[in-house]
N, C-alpha and C positions, 0 to 999 in steps of 0.2 A: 504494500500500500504506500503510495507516496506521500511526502511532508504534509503536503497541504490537504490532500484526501483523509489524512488521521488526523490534523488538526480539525478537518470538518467536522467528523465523526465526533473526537470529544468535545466538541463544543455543543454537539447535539447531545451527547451524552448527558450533559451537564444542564444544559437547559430542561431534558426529560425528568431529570432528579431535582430541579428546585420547582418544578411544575408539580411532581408528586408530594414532595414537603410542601408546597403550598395549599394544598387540596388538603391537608390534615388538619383538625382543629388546635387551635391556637396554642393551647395548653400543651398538646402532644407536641407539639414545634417547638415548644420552648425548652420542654425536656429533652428533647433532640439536641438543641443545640449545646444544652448546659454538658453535656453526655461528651460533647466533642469539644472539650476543654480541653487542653494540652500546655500545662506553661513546663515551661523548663527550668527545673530547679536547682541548675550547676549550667554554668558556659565558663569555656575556655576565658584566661587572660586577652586574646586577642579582641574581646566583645567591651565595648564601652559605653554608659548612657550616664548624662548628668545636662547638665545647663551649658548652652549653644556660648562660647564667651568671646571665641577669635573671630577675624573676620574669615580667616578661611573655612572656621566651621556654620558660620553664620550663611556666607555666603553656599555654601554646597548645602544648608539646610534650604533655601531661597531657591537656589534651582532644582532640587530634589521635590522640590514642592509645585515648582513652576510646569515641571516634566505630567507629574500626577493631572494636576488639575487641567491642563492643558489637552490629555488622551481620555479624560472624562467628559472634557466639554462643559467644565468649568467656568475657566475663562479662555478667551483666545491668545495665541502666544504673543509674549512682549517681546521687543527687541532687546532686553539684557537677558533673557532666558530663566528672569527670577520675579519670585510673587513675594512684591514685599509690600504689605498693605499701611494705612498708614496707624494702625494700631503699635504697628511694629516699634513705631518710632517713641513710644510709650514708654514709661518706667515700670509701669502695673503689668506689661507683656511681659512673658518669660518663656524664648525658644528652646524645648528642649532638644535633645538628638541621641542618637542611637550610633557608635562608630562601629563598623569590623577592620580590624589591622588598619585604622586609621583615617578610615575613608564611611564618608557617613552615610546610612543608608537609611537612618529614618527621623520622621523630627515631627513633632507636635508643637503648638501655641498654645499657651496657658493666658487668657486677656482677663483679667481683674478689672473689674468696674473702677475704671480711671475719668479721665476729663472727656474722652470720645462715648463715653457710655461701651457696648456691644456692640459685634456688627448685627447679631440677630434681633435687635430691638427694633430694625428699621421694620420686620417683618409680623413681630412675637410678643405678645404681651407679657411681661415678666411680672405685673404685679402682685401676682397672689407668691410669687418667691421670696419677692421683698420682704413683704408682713410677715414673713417668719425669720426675721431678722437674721443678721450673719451676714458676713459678705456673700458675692458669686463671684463666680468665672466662669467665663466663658472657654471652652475646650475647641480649640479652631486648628487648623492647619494641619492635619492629617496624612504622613503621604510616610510609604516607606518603597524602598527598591524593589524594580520586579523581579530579581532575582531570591529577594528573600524573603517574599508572601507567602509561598509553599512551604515553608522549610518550618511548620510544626510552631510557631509564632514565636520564634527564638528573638525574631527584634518587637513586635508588636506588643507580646504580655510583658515583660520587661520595659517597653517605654508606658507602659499603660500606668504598672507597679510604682514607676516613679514618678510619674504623674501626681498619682494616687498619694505616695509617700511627701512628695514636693508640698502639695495642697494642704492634706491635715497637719502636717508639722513645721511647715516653714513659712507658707503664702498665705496662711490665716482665711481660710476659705471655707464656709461653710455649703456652698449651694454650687455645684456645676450644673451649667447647660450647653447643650450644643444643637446645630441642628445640620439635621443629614439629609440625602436623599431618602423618598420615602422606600427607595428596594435594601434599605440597610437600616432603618430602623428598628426592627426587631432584633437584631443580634445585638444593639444597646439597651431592649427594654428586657432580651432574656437572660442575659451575660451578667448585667452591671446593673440593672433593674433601675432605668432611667422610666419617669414617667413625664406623658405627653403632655406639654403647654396648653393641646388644645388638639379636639378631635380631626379638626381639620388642615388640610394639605397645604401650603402657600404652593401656589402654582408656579410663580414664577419669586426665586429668591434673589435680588441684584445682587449679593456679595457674591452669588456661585455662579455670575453672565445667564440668572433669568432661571434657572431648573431648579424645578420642584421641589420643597424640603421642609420638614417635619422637625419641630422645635420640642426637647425635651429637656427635664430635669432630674439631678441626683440628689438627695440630700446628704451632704457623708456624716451627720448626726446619725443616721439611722443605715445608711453604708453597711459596716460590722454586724450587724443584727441580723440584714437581709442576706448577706453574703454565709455568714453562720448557719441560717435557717436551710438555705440552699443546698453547701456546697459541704457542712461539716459530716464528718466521718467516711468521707470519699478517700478514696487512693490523692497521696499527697499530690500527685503532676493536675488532680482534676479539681481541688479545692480552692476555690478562689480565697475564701476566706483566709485558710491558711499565707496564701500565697500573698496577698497582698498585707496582712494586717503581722503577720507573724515572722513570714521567711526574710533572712536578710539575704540580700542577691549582694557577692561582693562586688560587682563590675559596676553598680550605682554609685556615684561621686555626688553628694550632697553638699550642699557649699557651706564654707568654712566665713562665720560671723563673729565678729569684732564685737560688735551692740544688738541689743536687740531689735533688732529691723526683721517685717517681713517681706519682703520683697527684695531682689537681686537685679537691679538695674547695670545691664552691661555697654549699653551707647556712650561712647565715647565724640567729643566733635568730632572726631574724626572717622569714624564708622558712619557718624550721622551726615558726615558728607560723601563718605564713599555710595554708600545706597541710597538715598535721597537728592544725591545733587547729581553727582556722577554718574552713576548705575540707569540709576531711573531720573525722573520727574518729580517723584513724591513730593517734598516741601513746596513747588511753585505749583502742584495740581492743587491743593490743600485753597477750601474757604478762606473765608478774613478771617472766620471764627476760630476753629482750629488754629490758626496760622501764633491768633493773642494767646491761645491756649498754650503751646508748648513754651511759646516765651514767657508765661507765667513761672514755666516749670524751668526751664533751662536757662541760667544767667550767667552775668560775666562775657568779656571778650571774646573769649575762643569760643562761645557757642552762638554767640553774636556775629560772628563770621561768615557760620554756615546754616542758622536757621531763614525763613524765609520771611524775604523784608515785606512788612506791613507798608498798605494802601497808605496810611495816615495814624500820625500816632494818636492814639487813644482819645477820648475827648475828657476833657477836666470832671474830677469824680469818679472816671469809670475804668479806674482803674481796676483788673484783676488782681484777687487775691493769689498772693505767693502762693503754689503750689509745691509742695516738697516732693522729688525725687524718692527719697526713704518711706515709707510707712513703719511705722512703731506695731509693738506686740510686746508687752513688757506689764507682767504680772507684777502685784506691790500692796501694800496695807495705806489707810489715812485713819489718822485718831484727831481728836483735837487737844489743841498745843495746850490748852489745860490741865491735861494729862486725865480726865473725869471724863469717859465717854467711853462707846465701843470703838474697837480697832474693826475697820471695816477692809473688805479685801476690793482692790482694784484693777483695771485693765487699762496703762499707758500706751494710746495712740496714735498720741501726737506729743513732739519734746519742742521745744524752743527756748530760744537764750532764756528767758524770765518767764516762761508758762509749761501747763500741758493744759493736753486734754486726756479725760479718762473716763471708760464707765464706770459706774457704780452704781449697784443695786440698792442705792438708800437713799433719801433726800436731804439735799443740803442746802441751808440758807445761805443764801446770798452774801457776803462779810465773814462767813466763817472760816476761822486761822486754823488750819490743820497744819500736821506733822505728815510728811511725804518720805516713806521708805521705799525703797525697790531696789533690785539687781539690776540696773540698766547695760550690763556686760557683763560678761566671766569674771565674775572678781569685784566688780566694779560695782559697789555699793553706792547708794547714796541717800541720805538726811537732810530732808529742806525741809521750809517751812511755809506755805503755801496756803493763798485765801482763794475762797470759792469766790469769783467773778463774775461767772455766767453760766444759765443752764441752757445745754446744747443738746444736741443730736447727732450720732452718729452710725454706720450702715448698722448696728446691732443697739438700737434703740437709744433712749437718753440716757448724756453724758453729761460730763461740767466741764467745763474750763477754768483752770486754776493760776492764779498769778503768782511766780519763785519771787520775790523781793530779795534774795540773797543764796544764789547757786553756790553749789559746794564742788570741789573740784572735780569728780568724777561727773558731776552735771556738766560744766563746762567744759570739761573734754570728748562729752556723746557729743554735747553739740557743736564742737570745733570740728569734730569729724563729718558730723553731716553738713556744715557748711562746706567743709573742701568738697565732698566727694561729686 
């Protein structure tokens, strides 16, 4: 039989067996698929998956992804041969990638509700995610090599795993969403047990050039429970639960923190110029709006060089508030300086030279001089003394904002560092 007469053949093969799995009730399909779990619970040193940081990994994640979406009919092909959206250009994005012997063959986007919002918002209604407070993320950019799709998910559950492991302990995420075609939504809702934004299809999705796609969500509050309920007392290769919540995979590289930030911002001006000015278009395609937005966030000279110059500067008043690069995650107590009162426990935010912001699960009047402890580093203790200023809000319900009248040295050195960075 010749090349292309057997490629016929198993293509018809294959099309007859997702026709007959689809003829099966819902239920029996799911169990099917959970059945044909396969992670790999050992890979060779030559396998490597962590956070995208060089431009040459950056950019082989860009055209690895460019290739994908391009032979799906995604989007049409660019002339830099790379899908670099302008989320990308974000602090709250985080590329990840998948290497073998050095050469990268798979990569996911991790998009944190930053200053762009989602790209699926244009489409998706997110607000019943919201009200359950927590952050989200968006889960975008999906593509791994065609040579390593068959080979038993040796890069695909591993870059999932980190994903997974990236989100609950380092990117402060409580809600993922993504949205897919609809002929691949079910291996998200039987797998990973995403459920649907909404019963219905968007017909045409613009971030995917117009095709069809189906908005869903995870919550990894309840993650561990579903995965548990599913997958526990399986043979260890078919346990997801095990696998993601338990196994440590050594080829995962999780990044190594100074402070307590959750997020890992790797744009450099000078990345920001290779793939936005150079590469592509990206910064001169960008609104007015976006355009104030990043310059909210990116300051100084050398980012002044290469972001893209605004219409007219801003009009008087309208000025954007500074946007910090770092996000905070930084557990801690407040009593009040009285020393008569309960120690309440905390969650730092937000740091700045003379404030935070934090939540706290109690109400506090307005004037009130508290005692501020926390680990804001490895080691890095600190004792202020801090009045409630104002009551806020933030993605995980209300918060306060508190005023340091007199930072103590490990305060002043978190925040000398997020000013350089």
């Amino acid at each position: 039989m010749g090349r292309s007469a057997a490629a016929r053949l198993k293509h018809r093969l294959h099309g007859a067996a997702r026709a007959l799995l689809g003829s099966l009730p819902r239920a029996t399909r799911f169990r099917i698929y959970r059945g044909m779990v396969d992670c790999p619970l050992a890979l060779d040193d030559t396998y490597e998956f962590g956070i995208a940081r060089t431009r040459e990994d950056l950019e082989a994640s860009f055209a690895l992804l460019h290739d994908a979406y391009v032979a799906s009919g995604f989007m049409p092909p660019h002339p830099s041969g790379l899908r670099v959206t302008p989320y990308h250009a974000l602090p709250t994005t985080t590329t990840l990638c998948a290497k073998v012997g050095g050469t990268v063959v798979g990569t996911l986007s991790i998009v944190r509700d930053g200053v762009f919002g989602f790209p699926l918002q244009t489409a998706f209604d997110i607000s019943a995610v919201r009200e359950r407070g927590g952050r989200i993320a968006e889960i975008s950019a999906l593509a791994v090599h065609p040579a390593y799709r068959r080979t038993g998910g040796s890069i695909l559950f591993p870059l999932m795993k980190l994903m997974y492991e990236y989100c609950t302990r380092y990117f402060d995420t409580r809600h993922l969403v993504i949205a897919v075609h609809p002929k691949r939504i079910e291996l998200y809702e039987s797998l990973l047990f995403f459920r649907r934004l909404t019963a219905q299809t968007v017909a045409r999705y613009d971030f995917a050039n117009g095709a069809p796609a189906i908005g869903a969500t995870l919550d990894l509050q309840e993650a561990p429970q579903l995965f548990r309920r599913a997958y526990g007392g399986r043979p260890a290769r078919r346990d997801l639960h095990r696998y993601f919540v338990e196994l440590e995979l050594p080829n995962i590289e999780f990044p190594l923190r100074e402070w307590n930030v959750s997020n890992d911002p790797v744009l450099t001006p000078a990345l920001a110029d290779h793939f936005f000015n150079v590469r592509t278009q990206g910064f001169t395609e960008l609104d007015e709006r976006r355009k104030r937005l990043l310059h909210s966030i990116y300051d100084g000279p050398a980012w002044a060089a290469v972001l893209p110059r605004l219409a007219s500067p801003p009009p008087p008043g309208s000025q954007l508030r500074r946007t910090p690069r770092y996000t905070f995650k930084c557990p801690g107590t407040v009593a009040p300086s009285t020393g008569s009162g309960p120690t309440q426990a905390i969650t730092i935010v937000e740091v700045s030279r003379n404030g935070l912001r934090a939540r706290i699960d109690a109400t506090l009047e307005v004037g009130t001089l508290l005692t501020v402890q926390a680990e804001l580093g490895a080691g890095r203790q600190t004792r202020v003394q801090a009045r409630v200023a104002v009551a806020t809000r933030t993605y995980d319900g209300p918060a306060y904002g508190l005023h340091v009248a007199a930072p103590d040295a490990a305060w002043l050195d978190c925040v000398a560092w997020l000013e350089r960075a």
